[in-house]
MARKOLLUM-735256 format. One record per residue (C-alpha): x, y, z; residue in one letter; residue number from 0. Coordinates in steps of 0.02 Angstrom, whole numbers, plus 50000, padded with zeros to 5 digits. Each point is the difference from the previous one (the first is absolute). Layout:
REM MARKOLLUM-735256
[atom [X, Y, Z], a, NUM]
...
REM end
This chain:
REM MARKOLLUM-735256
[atom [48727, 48598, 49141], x, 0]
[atom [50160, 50035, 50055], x, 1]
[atom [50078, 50152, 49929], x, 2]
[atom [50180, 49986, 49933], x, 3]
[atom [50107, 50117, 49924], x, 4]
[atom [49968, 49930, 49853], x, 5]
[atom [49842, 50023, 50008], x, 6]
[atom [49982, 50189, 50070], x, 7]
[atom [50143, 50033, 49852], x, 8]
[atom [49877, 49927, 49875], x, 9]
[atom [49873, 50088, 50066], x, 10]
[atom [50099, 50157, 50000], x, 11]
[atom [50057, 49979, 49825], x, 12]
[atom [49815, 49975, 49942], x, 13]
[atom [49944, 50124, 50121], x, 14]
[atom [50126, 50160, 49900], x, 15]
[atom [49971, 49920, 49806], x, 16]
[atom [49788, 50002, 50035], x, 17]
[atom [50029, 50186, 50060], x, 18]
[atom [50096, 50054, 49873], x, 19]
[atom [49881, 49888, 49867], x, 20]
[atom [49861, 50100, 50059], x, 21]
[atom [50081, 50153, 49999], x, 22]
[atom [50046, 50000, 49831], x, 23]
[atom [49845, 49925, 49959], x, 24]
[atom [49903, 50152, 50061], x, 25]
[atom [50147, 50133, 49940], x, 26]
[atom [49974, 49910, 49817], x, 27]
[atom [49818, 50006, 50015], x, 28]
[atom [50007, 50206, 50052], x, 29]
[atom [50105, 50033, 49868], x, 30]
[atom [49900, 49910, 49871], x, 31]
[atom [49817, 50060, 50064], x, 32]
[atom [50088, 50200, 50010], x, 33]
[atom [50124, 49983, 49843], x, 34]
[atom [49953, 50130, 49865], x, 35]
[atom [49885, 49881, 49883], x, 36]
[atom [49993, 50078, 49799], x, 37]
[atom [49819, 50051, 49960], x, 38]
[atom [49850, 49893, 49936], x, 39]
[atom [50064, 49915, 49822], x, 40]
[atom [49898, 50071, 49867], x, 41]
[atom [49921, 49897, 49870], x, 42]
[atom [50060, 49975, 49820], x, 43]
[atom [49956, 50154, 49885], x, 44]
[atom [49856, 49950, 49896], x, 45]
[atom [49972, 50043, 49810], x, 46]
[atom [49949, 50163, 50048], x, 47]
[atom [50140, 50077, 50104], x, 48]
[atom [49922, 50010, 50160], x, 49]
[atom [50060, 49922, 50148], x, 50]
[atom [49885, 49904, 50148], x, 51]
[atom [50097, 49991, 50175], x, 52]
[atom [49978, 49853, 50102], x, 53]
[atom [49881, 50029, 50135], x, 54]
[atom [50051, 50029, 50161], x, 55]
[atom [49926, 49887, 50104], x, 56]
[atom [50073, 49847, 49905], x, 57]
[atom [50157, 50062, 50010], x, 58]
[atom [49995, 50029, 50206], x, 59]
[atom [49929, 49832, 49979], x, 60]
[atom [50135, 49901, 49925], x, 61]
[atom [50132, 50098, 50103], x, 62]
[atom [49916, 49935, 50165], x, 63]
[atom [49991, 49846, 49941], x, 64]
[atom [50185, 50006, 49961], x, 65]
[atom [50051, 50055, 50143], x, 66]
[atom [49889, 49873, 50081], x, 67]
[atom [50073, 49840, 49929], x, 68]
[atom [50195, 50088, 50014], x, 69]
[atom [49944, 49999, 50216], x, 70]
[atom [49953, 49821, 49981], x, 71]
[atom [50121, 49933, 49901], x, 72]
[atom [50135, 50089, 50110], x, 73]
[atom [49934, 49912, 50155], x, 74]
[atom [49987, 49853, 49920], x, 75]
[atom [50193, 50024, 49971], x, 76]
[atom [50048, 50075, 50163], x, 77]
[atom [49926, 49815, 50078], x, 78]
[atom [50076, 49904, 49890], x, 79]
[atom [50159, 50100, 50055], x, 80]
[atom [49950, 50000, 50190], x, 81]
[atom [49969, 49807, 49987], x, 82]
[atom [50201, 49981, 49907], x, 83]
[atom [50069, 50119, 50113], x, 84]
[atom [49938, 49912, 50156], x, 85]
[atom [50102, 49807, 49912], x, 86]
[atom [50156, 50095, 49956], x, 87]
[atom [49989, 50091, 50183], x, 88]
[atom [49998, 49840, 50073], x, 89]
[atom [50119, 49894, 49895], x, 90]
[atom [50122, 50152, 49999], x, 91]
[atom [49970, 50014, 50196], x, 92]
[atom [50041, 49800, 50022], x, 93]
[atom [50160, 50025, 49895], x, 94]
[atom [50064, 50150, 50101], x, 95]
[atom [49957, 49920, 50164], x, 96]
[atom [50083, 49839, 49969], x, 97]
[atom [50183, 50003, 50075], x, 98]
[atom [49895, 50064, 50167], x, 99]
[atom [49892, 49857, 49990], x, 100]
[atom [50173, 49896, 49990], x, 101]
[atom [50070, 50101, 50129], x, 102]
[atom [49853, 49980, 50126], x, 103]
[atom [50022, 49822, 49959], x, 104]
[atom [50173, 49970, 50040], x, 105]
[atom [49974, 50121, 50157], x, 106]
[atom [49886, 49870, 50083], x, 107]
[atom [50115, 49847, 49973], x, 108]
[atom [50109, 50122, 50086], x, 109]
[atom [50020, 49944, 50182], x, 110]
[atom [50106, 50013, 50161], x, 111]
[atom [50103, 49850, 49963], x, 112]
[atom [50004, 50041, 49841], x, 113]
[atom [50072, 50153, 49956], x, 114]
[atom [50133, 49961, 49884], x, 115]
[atom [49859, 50029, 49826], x, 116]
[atom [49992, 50154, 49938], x, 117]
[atom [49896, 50083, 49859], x, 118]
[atom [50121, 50037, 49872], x, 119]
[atom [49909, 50100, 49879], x, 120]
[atom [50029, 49994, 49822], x, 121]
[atom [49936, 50120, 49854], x, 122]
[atom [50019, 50189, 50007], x, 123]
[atom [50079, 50096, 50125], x, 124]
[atom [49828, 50107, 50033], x, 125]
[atom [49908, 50015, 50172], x, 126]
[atom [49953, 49810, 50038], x, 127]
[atom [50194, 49946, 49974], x, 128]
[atom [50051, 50157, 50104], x, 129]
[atom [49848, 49914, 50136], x, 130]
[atom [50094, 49815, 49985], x, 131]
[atom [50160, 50064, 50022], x, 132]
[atom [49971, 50080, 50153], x, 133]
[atom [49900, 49857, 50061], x, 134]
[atom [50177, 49891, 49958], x, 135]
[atom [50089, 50138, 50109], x, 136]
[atom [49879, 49972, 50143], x, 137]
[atom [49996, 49832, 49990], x, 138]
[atom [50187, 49996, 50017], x, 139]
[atom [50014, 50098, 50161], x, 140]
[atom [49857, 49907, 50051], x, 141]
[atom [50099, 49818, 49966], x, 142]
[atom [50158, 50106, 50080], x, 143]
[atom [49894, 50039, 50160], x, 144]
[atom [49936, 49831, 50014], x, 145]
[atom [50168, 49913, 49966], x, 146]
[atom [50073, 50120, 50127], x, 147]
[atom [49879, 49957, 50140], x, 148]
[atom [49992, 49806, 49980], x, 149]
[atom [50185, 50022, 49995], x, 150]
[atom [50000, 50092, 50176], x, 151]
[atom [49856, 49905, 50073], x, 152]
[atom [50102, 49832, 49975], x, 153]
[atom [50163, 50111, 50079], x, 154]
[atom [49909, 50063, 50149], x, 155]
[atom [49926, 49830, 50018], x, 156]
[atom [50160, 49918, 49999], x, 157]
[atom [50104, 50134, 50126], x, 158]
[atom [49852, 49960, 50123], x, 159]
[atom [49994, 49816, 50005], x, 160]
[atom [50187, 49987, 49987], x, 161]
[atom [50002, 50082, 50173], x, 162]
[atom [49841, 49912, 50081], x, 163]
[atom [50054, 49833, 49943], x, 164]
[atom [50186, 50039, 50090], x, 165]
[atom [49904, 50053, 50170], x, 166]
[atom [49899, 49835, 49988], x, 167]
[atom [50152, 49891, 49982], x, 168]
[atom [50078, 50086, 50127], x, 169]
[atom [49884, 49968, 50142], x, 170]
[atom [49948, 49830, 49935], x, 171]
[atom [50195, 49956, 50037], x, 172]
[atom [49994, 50100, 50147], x, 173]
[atom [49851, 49895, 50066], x, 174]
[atom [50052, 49837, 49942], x, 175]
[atom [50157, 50013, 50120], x, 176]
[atom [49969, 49947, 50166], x, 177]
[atom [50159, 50014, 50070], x, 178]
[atom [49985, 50221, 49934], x, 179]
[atom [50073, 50084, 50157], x, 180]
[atom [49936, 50211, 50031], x, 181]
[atom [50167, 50057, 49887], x, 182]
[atom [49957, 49884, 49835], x, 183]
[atom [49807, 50077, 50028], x, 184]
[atom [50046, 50179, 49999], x, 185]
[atom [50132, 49967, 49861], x, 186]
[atom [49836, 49921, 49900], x, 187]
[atom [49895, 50137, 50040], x, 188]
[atom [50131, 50180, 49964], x, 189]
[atom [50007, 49887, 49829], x, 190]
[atom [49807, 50013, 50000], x, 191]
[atom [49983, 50174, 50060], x, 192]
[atom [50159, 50055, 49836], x, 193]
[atom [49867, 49933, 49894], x, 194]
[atom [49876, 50064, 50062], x, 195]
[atom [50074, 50179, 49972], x, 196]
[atom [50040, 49942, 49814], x, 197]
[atom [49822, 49974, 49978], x, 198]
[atom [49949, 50159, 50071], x, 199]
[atom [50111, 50111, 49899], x, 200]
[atom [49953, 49878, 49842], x, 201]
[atom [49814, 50046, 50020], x, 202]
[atom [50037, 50180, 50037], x, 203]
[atom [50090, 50014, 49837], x, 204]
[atom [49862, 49940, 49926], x, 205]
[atom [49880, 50104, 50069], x, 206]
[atom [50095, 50154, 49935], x, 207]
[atom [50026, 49922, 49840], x, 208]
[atom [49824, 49997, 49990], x, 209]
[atom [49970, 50150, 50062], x, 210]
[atom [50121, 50086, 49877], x, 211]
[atom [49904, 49907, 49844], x, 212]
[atom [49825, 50062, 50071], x, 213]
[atom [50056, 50170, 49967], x, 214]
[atom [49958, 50169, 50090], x, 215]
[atom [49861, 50041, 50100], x, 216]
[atom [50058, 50182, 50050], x, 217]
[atom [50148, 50098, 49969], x, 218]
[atom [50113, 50111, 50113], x, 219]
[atom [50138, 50113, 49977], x, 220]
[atom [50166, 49956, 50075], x, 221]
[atom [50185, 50052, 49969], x, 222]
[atom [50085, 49831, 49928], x, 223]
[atom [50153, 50058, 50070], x, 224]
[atom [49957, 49993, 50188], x, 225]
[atom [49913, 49830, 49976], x, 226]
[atom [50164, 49940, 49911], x, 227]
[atom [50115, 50074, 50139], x, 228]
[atom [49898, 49920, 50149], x, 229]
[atom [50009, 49839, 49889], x, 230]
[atom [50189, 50012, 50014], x, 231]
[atom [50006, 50055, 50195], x, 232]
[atom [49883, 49839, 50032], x, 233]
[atom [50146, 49913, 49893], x, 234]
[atom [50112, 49996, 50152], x, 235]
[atom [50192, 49964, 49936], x, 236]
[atom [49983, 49890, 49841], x, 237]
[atom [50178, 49934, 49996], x, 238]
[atom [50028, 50101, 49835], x, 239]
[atom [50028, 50197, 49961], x, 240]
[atom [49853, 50101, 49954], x, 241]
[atom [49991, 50142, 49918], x, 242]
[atom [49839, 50108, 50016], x, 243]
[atom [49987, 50147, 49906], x, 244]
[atom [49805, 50045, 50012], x, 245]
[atom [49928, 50149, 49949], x, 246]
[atom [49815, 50063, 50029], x, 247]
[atom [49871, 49891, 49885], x, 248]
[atom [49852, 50055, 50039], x, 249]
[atom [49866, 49835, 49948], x, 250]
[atom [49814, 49954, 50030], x, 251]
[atom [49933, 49829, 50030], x, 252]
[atom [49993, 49883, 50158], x, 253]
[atom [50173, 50034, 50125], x, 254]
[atom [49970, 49822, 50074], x, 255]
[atom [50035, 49923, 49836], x, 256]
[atom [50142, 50105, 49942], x, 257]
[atom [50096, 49948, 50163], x, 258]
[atom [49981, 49820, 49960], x, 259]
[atom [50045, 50042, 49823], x, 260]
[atom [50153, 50102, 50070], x, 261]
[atom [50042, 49868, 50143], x, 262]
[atom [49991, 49827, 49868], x, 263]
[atom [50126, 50098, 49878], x, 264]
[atom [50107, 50029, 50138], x, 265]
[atom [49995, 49839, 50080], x, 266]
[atom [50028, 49924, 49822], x, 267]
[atom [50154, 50117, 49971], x, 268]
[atom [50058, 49946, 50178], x, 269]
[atom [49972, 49813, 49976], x, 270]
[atom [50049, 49979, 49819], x, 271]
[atom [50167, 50093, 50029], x, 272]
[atom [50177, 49949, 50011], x, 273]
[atom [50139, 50030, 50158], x, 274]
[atom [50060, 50185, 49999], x, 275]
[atom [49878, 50034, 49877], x, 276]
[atom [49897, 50157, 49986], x, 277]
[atom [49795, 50072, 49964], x, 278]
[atom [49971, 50188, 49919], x, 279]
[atom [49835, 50046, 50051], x, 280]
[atom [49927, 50172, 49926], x, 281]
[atom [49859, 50089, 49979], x, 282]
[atom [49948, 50146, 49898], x, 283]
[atom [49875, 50091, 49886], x, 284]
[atom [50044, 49955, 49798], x, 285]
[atom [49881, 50072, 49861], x, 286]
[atom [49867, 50047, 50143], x, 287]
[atom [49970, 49825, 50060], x, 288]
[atom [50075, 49933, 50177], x, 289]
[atom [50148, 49855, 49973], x, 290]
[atom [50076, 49863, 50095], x, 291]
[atom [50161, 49925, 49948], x, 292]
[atom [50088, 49856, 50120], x, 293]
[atom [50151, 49928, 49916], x, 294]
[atom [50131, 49881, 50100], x, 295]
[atom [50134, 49879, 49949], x, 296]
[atom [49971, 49830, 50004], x, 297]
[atom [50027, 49857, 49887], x, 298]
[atom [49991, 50002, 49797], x, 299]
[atom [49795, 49981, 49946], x, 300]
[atom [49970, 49950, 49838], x, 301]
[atom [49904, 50124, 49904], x, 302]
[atom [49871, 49854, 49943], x, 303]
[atom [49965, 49992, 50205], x, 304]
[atom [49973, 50164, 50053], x, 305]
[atom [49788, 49956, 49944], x, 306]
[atom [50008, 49846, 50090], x, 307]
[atom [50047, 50085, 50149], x, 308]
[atom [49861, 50099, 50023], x, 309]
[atom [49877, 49849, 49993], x, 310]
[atom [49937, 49938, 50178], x, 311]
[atom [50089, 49846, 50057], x, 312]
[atom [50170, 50035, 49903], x, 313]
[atom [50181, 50010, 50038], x, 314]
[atom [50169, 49990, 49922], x, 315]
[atom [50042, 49847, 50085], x, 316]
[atom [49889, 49896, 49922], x, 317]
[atom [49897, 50103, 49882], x, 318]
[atom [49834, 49946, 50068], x, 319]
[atom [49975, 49969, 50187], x, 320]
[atom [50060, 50105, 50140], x, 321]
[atom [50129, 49937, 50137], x, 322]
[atom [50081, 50037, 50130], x, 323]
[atom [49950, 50154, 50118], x, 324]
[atom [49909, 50075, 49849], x, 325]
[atom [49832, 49986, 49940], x, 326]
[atom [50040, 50029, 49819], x, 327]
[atom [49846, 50125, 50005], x, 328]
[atom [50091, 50169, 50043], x, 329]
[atom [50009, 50044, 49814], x, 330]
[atom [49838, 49951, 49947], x, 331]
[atom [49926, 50102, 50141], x, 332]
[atom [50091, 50159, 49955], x, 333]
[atom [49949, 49975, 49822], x, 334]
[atom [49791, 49995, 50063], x, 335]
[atom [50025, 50145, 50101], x, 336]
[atom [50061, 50099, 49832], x, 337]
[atom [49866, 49962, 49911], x, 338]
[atom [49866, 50034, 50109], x, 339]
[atom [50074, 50170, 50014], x, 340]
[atom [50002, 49989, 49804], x, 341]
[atom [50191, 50027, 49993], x, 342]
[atom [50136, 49929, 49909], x, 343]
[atom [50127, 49852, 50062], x, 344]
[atom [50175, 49984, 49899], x, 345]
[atom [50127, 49865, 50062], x, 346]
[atom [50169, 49993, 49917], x, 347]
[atom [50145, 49886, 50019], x, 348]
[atom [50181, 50086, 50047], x, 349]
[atom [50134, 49956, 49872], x, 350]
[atom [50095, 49953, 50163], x, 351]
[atom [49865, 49914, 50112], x, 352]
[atom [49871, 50085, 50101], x, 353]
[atom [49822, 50060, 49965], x, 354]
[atom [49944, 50178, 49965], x, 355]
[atom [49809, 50019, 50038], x, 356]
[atom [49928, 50167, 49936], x, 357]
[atom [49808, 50047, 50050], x, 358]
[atom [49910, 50151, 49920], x, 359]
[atom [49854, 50034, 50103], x, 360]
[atom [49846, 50107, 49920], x, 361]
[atom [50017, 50183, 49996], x, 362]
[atom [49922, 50043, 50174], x, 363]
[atom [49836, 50124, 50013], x, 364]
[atom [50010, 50068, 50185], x, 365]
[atom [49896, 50142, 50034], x, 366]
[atom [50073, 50165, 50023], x, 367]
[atom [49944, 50008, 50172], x, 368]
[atom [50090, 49850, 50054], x, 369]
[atom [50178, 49958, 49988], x, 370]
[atom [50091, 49841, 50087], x, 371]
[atom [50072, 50013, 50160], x, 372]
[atom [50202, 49997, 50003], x, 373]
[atom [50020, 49882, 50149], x, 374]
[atom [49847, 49844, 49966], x, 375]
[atom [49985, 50034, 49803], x, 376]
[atom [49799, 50019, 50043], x, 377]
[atom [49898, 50141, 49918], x, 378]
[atom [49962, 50143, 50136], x, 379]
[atom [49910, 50154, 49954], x, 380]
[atom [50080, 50160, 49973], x, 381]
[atom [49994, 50156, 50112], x, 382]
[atom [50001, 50175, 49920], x, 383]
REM end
């Protein structure tokens, strides 16, 4: 027999009433069996004024005979009571249980594809509505998650074939003309080898991205001001002015992915800017936690864009796709790598065009015998 929670909760129910039956089964009998009795009745005064007690022995008689039939008759009771107990336990139990009966049942037609139902409970607000609300939450991020990858599978999908299928036109052309001299060959094959180079930085991006959304494996201190400083050296001359002003931000987490977070913001300020236009990029320590903030100019954003952006695959231009010399993946990369360091990623619109990204990293934990070192941003133990 299987054993439900209904049934260990009837059982349980039984279980405390029989104990406290017999309990007060045994207190009553105790106090009645111990109880200060009056003495033997006497017997009527006869004619001639002298009174006969009972005798004893009849009366310690009757009494344990009393007390006899008040034990059976209380057992008799406490059954009757164990047997009722036991149906309302049961009934009561099966009443209770109910909305997580209909719960478990909805949970099962509950499937990958889907994931749009939900349990919407009904009734009180007491601990199994407080259980199918949360469920609702989880199944929400979980229809999010889902939604999200199909979403980027289909993208990634469609940025490789795109590619492959222009490589495969190419040298079916190339091989269909006979008359192709050596300079209409190597013309067909730098096209091949460009995208070739497209695909290569397409599934490197993608490797970080997933990367960044696998999280952390280990953590190490660096200074997110050196990182951000040899991101700007590596910069070369952007065609814009920079302004830098970095001060010491001492972080932990993985360096390698904090200087492609640092190098995609800065090669999104770069490419999303406008002629004689201009990037701030600064660095600092605010309420104990090291920040990032890139702003440039560029052109006007619409606030209702600004999300969309930091999806994989999307772009101004055309809101979903990425084109041109951009993979339309920089964004969504930076935003992994803050949340695998658990972090926080805020993207705001300038009133007169431009982006301002601002990262909060986590508040570092490097040991006091290790501080980073001023020229690679790498932790290196301390001398005393």
């Amino acid at each position: 027999m299987r054993r439900t929670v209904r049934l260990r909760l009837t059982l349980l129910y039984s279980g405390l009433f029989l104990m406290a039956g017999v309990l007060l089964v045994v207190l009553i009998y105790v106090l009645v069996e111990h109880s200060p009795f009056p003495g033997p009745p006497t017997a009527p005064t006869p004619p001639g004024g002298m009174r006969l007690p009972v005798p004893v022995p009849q009366v310690e008689e009757q009494q344990a005979e009393n007390l006899r039939r008040l034990l059976v008759n209380s057992l008799i009771a406490l059954a009757v009571m164990a047997f009722a107990s036991m149906l309302l336990g049961w009934l009561m139990a099966g009443r209770v249980l109910r909305p997580l009966g209909e719960m478990t049942a909805t949970v099962r037609r509950i499937t990958a594809d889907r994931l749009d139902r939900r349990l919407a409970a009904s009734g009180p607000d007491d601990e199994l509505k407080e259980l199918a609300d949360t469920f609702d939450e989880l199944l929400n991020r979980l229809e999010a998650a889902f939604t999200a990858q199909r979403r980027f599978v289909a993208n990634a999908s469609h940025e490789l074939r795109t590619p492959l299928t222009l490589q495969q036109a190419m040298v079916e052309v190339a091989l269909a003309d006979v008359e192709a001299d050596a300079e209409s060959l190597r013309v067909v094959m730098e096209r091949l080898l460009a995208a070739g180079k497209h695909q290569e930085r397409l599934i490197e991006a993608l490797l970080t991205l997933a990367r960044g959304q696998q999280g952390l494996d280990h953590r190490q201190p660096f200074d997110l001001a050196v990182i951000t400083r040899q991101a700007i050296g590596r910069q070369g001359d952007p065609g814009v002015r920079v302004q830098s002003p970095l001060h010491p931000a001492p972080a932990s987490g993985d360096p390698a992915l904090i200087e492609r977070l640092v190098a995609n913001l800065l090669d999104n300020a770069v490419r999303h800017n406008v002629p004689d236009g201009w990037i701030t990029v600064a660095t600092a320590v605010q309420a104990g936690r090291p920040t990032l903030r890139i702003s440039n100019s560029g052109p006007v954003i619409p606030p209702d864009r600004v999300d969309t952006l930091l999806q994989p695959f999307q772009r101004m231009e055309t809101g979903r796709r990425a084109t041109g010399d951009g993979l339309g993946l920089g964004l969504s990369i930076v935003t992994a790598i803050v949340d695998a360091h658990r972090g926080v990623l805020e993207a705001r619109p300038l009133p007169e065009g431009g982006l301002e990204v601002t990262v909060v990293l986590e508040r570092p934990e490097i040991p006091r015998t290790e501080r980073p070192d001023p020229r690679t941003g790498q932790a290196r133990p301390v001398s005393f």
